[in-house]
N, C-alpha and C positions, 0 to 999 in steps of 0.2 A: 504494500500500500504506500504510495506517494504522500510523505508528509506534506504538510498544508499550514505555512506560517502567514502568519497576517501581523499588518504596521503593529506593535504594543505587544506582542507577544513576551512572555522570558524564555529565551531557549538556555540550557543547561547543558553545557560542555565537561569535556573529562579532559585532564593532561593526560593523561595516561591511557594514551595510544598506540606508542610505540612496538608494541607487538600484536597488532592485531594487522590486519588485511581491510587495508583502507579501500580499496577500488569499488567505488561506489556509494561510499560512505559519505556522509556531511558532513563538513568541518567549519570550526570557526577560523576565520581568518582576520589580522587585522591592516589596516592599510592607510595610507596617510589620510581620509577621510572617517574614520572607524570602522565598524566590525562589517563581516559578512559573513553570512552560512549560505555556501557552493557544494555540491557534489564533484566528490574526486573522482576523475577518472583520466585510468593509469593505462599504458602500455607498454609493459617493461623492456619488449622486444626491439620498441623502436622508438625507446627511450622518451614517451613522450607525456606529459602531465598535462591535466587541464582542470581549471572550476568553472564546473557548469551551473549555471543557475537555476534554481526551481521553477522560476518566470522565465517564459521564450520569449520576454521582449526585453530582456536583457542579453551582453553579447558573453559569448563562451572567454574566459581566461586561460592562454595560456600559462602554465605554470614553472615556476623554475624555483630550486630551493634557491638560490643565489638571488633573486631578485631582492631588493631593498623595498617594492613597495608591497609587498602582501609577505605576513608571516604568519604561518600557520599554530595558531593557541588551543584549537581540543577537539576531540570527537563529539560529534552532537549526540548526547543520550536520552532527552525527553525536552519537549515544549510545554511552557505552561499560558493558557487561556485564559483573561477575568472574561466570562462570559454574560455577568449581568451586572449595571452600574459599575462606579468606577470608586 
């Protein structure tokens, strides 16, 4: 099931990802504007990373661990909703 984040959400990151099998996975990222939650997707073969975004009207990132402007901060592991009143 495709998660479904909206403006105001809290989403909940882990550091501790390091051994887990990210390709396809969500992650928080941060970048000279703040955060972002992209899915990763990996091609090991032809070495290529990218964050995709949940929204198709936003554009695909390519990724590089090297880059200065996106640094990867957690695996996404639950969203939380206020659903009524604020």
């Amino acid at each position: 099931m495709m998660p479904y984040i909206m403006d105001g959400d809290y989403a909940v990151v882990t550091r501790r990802w390091n051994d887990r099998d990210l390709n396809g996975k969500i992650l928080a990222a941060r970048t000279f504007d703040g955060m972002i939650l992209k899915r990763l997707l990996l091609d090991l073969k032809k070495r290529y990373m990218a964050l995709v975004p949940l929204n198709p009207n936003y554009p695909v990132i390519e990724y590089n661990e090297d880059s200065p402007e996106y640094t990867i901060v957690g695996l996404l592991v639950l969203v939380v909703r206020q659903l009524i009143g604020e």
